[in-house]
C-alpha positions, 0 to 999 in steps of 0.5 A: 215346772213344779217341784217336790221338794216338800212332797215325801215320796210314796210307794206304789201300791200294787193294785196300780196295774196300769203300766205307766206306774213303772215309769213315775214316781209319786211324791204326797204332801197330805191330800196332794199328789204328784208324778214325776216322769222318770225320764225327763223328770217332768212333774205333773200336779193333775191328770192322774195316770192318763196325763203321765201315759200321754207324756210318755206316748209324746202325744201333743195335747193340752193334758200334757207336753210330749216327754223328750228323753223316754226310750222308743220302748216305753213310747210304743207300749203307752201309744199302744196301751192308749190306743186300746184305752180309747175303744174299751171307753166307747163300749163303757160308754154304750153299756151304760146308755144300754143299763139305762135304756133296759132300766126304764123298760124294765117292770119296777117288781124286776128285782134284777140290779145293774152293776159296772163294767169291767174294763176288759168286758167285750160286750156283744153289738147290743148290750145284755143285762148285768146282774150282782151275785147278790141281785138285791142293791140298787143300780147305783147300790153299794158298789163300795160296801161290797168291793171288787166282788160286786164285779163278778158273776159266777157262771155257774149259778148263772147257768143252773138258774136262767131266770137271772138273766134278762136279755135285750131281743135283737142280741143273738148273744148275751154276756153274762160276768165281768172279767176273766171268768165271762161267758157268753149263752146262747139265747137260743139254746139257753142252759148250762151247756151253752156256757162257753168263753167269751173270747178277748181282744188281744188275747189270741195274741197273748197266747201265742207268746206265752205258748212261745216263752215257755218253749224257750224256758222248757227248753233251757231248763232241760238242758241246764243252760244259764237262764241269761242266754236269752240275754245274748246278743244272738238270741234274737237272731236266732228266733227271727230266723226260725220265725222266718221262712226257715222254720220250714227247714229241718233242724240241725243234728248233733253231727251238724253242731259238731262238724261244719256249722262248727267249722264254719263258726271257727272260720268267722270267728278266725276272720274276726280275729285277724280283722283286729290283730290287723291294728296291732301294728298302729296301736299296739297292744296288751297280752292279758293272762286271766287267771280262773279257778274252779273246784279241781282246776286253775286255767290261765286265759291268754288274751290280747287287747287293743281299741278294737276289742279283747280276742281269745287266744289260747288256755293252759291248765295250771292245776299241776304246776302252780308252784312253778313259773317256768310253764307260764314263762313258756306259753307266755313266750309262745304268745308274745311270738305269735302276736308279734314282739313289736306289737306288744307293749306290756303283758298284764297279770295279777300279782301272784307269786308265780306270775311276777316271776314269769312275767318278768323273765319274759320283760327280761328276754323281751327288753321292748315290753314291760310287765304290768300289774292288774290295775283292777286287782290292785283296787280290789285289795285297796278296798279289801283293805279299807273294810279291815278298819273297824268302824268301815267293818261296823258299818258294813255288818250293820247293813248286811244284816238288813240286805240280808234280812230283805231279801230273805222275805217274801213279804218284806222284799215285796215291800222293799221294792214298792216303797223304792219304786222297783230300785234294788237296795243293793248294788253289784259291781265288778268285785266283792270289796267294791260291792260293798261300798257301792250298796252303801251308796245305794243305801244311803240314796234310799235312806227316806225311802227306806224311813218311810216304810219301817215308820208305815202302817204297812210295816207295822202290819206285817208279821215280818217286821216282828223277828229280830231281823225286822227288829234290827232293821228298824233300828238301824234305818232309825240309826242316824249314826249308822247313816253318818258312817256311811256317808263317810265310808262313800266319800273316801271310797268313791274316788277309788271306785271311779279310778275302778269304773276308769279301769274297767271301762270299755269304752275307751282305754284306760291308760291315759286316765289311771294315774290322774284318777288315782291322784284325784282319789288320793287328793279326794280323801286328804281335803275329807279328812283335813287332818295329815294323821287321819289322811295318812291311814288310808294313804298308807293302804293306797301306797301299799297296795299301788306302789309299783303302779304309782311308778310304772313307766306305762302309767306314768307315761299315759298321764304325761301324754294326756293333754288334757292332764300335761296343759293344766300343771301351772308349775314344773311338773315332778320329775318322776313323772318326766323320767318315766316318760324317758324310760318309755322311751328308751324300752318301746323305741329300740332305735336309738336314731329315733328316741333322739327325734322323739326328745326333740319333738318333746319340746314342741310338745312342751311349748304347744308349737305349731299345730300343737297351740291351734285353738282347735287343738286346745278345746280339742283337749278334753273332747277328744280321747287322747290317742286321737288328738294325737293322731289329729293334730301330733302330725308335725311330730310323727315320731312322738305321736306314734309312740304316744298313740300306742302308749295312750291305746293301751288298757290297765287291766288283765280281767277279760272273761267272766267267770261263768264264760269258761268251762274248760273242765271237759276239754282236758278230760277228754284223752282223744286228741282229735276230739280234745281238738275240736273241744279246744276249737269250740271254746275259742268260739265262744270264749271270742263270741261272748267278748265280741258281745261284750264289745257290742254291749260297752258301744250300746249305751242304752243296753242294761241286763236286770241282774236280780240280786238273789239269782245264782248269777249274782253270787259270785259279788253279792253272796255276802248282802244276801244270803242267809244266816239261819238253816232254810227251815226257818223261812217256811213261811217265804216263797219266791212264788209270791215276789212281785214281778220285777219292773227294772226302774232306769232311773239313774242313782249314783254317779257314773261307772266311767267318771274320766269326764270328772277328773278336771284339770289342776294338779297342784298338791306335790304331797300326792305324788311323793310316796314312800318305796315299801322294800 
């Protein structure tokens, strides 16, 4: 297989309308190019377009080996896109042996000229004759010299004047122009009123889903709902029914909305509910207060996490007591009552004054549970942190400026998108602090893309490029030191976002893997920096913002009971840890008969004895998540197994619903009790939908929603890399009517969001576990 690496990667230039462009990448060196699959990254020296098109179709041929890693998507719209190639090439084929067959019948005085055929001409059973607007060249003429417009004939001019027009006898029909504006006349009836639309192939087709699209569109846009509705896990059920026999069916009323279909939903939304609260039992489980804010209103979300999913349960309106605590104290008891005492074995809230306080009266009228800090929200105030430093500061300014600048033109995001092959230069993640180094290392990944277009003929061409926004762009994307400061940044922060991707992950719970991520990213920033003084700045930060997290017994526990972590200390392991595992111990297990199992069956633990020490066992170490090795092979140790199947099934954070999943404002508004019933029923309904969904989406590996960086939804993280600086006036000459249409590139960038795999094992460095107690 060949390899780019001395070929410079080029734009994809937007008259390449083929769609088999948005799944390669081009690479140029002088004349020579070559495409790259963005999927198996398969290069091909030759062929063109065609030979990638077959490649994704998985077509066997002598062009082309089949592509083994393109989605079933992508294959079905290149074999059917080769499919309708094939037929237009055979009509191409008879329209040129007709020009040819009519040019030497024709008398040589005929000033009547010949021109190509369009590719979407749908040419009658015997072909017509094509004359140029011009009517002057030659049949091989300057089709150069003239360009596209040689390729259309204005049917106007063609009906007022039918002497242009030469026809072969036997056709009862004869075309005249190419492409969209083709007509068919009637050889019969020849004038201008016999000018009508040549109909397309496909195009009925074509017109039944965009009278569909925009259905929809007028549809949510008047009632005012986000435009990633269509993103829902039930839209297209939703359509599948109506296009199905139940289109025949009356459509439901408001009443209907408001009475048994929402009966109804609250019923299987209840079922679902306790099919999950059904394992709490076995695994345990978290209770989440998710705090959200509006303008008027402060709302605590009660949640209850376990390995089968996030459920809703219940909302309070704090908007008039957030200065005392005694209120959450009394929905959270309510809460731990209702899931169960035995059940629940940590309540996660964020760090605010009035949430400590009343989670740690309930740790103290619950002494079998523990109050947790959000995990995620403790990282955010580490990275938060780390852009107060000033040189992290600089660089983040100086690349703001650009993003900001991109995407505030038309023109120059247009440009942006072609020379980056569709890839966004900046890249959300779950917060604001952790956006802004994730869209530095984006930045930097597409650094040479970003070089070749300030130093291309096409950006010194554009007028965009003349402000001083295009100014500073181009001096910055020239800056080598402005790109060393990233790289830096990037490497000291990309462990932390790790430990954040661990956190946040739902794919597996979190418990087992914080600490050891924590301890990496810490390890990670000392062998960067070298030097105990430079180190210590950023170690100062972590220790500041993770103290109570770098102690708590939970965390703690989670990392001793990983085996995958425990196997691989080749000496004694810090006692601080060992201790922490006893403190679990003591509070989860109230029977003391059965803590002393439990320190007996820590031993065989300790030495991997009996089933412990199998060879299926120790590879099973890091194939497994760790809840499961325990439930496969701690059967010889039941009581430590249990225990530590509930400790390890446990997550680390309280960040449950988004932000735009809770409108709450109305339900209290609301002064009649039965409707503010029913309005409290209708958000549990969608509150346990949307986490349903987001369930179903962490299992779909293959699920990705484009979220595009200036859209109102991406706000809420990117607001700061893409707003603007100046009043709107100034942008006169940008219009959002004029931007590309957005081809999401999947080409992976980056590491990985859940990086567990890359943890390793080997914990050596005592200097990372030894923090100082901050009063």
């Amino acid at each position: 297989m060949a390899s780019p690496s001395r070929f410079e990667p080029a734009p994809i230039k937007s008259r390449k309308q083929d769609p088999a462009w948005k799944h390669c990448h081009v690479f140029k060196d002088g004349e020579k190019v070559q495409l790259k699959c963005v999927y198996c990254s398969k290069v091909f020296r030759g062929g063109g377009i065609h030979r990638i098109k077959e490649h994704l179709a998985t077509i066997k041929s002598s062009n082309a080996s089949p592509c083994t890693s393109v989605p079933p998507d992508v294959r079905d719209q290149m074999q059917e896109n080769l499919d309708s190639v094939t037929p237009k090439r055979r009509k191409t084929q008879k329209i040129g042996e007709g020009k040819m067959r009519i040019a030497n019948e024709s008398d040589a005085n005929t000033e009547l000229q010949f021109i190509e055929a369009a590719d979407n001409l749908q040419p009658s059973s015997a072909s017509g004759l094509f004359v140029s607007p011009e009517g002057t060249s030659s049949a091989t003429g300057d089709r150069k010299k003239r360009g596209r417009k040689s390729s259309f004939t204005n049917a106007n001019a063609v009906a007022a004047n039918p002497t242009l027009l030469v026809a072969d006898a036997a056709a009862p029909l004869n075309t005249v122009g190419l492409g969209v504006g083709a007509v068919c006349l009637n050889k019969t009836e020849f004038g201008a009123d016999a000018v009508a639309p040549l109909n397309d192939t496909g195009s009925g087709a074509k017109q039944v889903n965009n009278q569909l699209h925009m259905a929809i569109g007028r549809f949510l846009f008047d009632i005012g709902a986000p435009l990633d509705a269509v993103n829902s896990v039930y839209f297209q059920p939703m359509i599948d029914a109506l296009v199905s026999g139940a289109s025949n069916s009356p459509m439901p009323s408001q009443n209907d909305l408001r009475g048994w279909i929402l009966k109804n939903s609250v019923e299987e939304v209840k079922a679902d509910v306790g099919k999950i609260a059904a394992t709490w039992a076995k695994t345990g489980c978290s209770v989440l207060v998710d705090q959200q804010k509006t303008e008027t209103k402060v709302m605590f979300n009660f949640l209850v996490n376990c390995p089968e999913g996030t459920v809703f349960l219940k909302s309070m309106d704090a908007s008039g007591f957030l200065s005392s605590s005694d209120a959450l104290y009394e929905h959270l008891k309510q809460v731990v009552e209702e899931v169960g005492v035995n059940n629940v074995l940590q309540v996660i809230t964020n760090i605010e004054e009035q949430c400590v306080i009343a989670t740690r009266r309930l740790a103290d009228a619950f002494p079998s549970l523990y109050w947790t800090p959000c995990a995620s929200c403790c990282l955010d105030m580490i990275l938060r942190d780390f852009t107060k430093l000033d040189w992290i500061d600089t660089v983040i300014d100086q690349a703001r400026s650009m993003t900001r600048f991109v995407y505030n033109h038309s023109v120059v995001l247009n440009m942006v998108r072609r020379y980056t092959f569709g890839i966004d230069v900046v890249e959300p993640a779950v917060t604001r602090s952790a956006t802004n180094f994730t869209t530095l290392r984006r930045l930097v990944e597409l650094k040479h893309n970003l070089q070749s277009m300030v130093t291309s003929q096409e950006w010194v061409d554009c007028p965009d490029s003349k402000k001083p926004g295009g100014l500073e762009m181009l001096d910055i994307v020239s800056n080598e030191s402005f790109w060393s400061s990233c790289v830096l940044a990037i490497r000291l922060t990309n462990p932390l976002l790790r430990v954040l991707g661990i956190v946040c992950s739902k794919k597996q719970p979190a418990m087992g893997y914080v600490y050891a991520a924590m301890y990496r990213a810490k390890e990670t920033i000392k062998k960067e920096l070298v030097k105990r003084d430079a180190y210590m700045i950023y170690w100062e930060i972590i220790d500041r913002c993770w103290q109570q997290l770098w102690r708590h017994p939970l965390h703690v526990s989670g990392f001793y009971l990983n085996p995958k972590f425990f196997y691989s200390f080749e000496l004694d392991m810090p006692k601080e840890i060992h201790s922490g595992m006893l403190d679990c111990i003591e509070r989860l297990v109230p029977d003391i008969r059965v803590q002393d199992k439990i320190v007996k069956e820590l031993h065989s633990y300790k030495n991997a004895v009996g089933d412990f020490g199998r060879k299926m066992a120790i590879r099973a170490r890091e194939a497994l998540l760790p809840a499961e090795w325990w439930s496969t092979y701690g059967a010889s140790c039941p009581n430590l197994a249990r225990l530590a199947v509930r400790i390890l099934s446990q997550t680390c954070s309280s960040q449950g619903l988004n932000q735009n999943q809770a409108p709450f404002e109305q339900i209290n508004d609301v002064r009649n009790c039965l409707e503010h019933q029913r309005l409290r029923d209708l958000f549990f309904v969608r509150c346990n939908l949307q986490l349903k969904q987001t369930n179903r989406a962490c299992e779909d590996k293959d699920q990705h929603n484009y979220l595009d960086p200036i859209s109102f939804d991406a706000m809420s993280v990117l607001e700061e890399w893409v707003r603007s600086d100046v009043y709107f006036e100034e942008f006169s000459n940008s219009d959002w009517m004029v931007l590309d249409q957005v081809a999401v590139n999947t080409m992976r960038l980056g590491p990985p969001v859940d990086g567990v795999d890359e943890l390793g094992a080997g914990f050596d460095d005592y200097e990372v576990f030894d923090t100082r107690d901050d009063e």
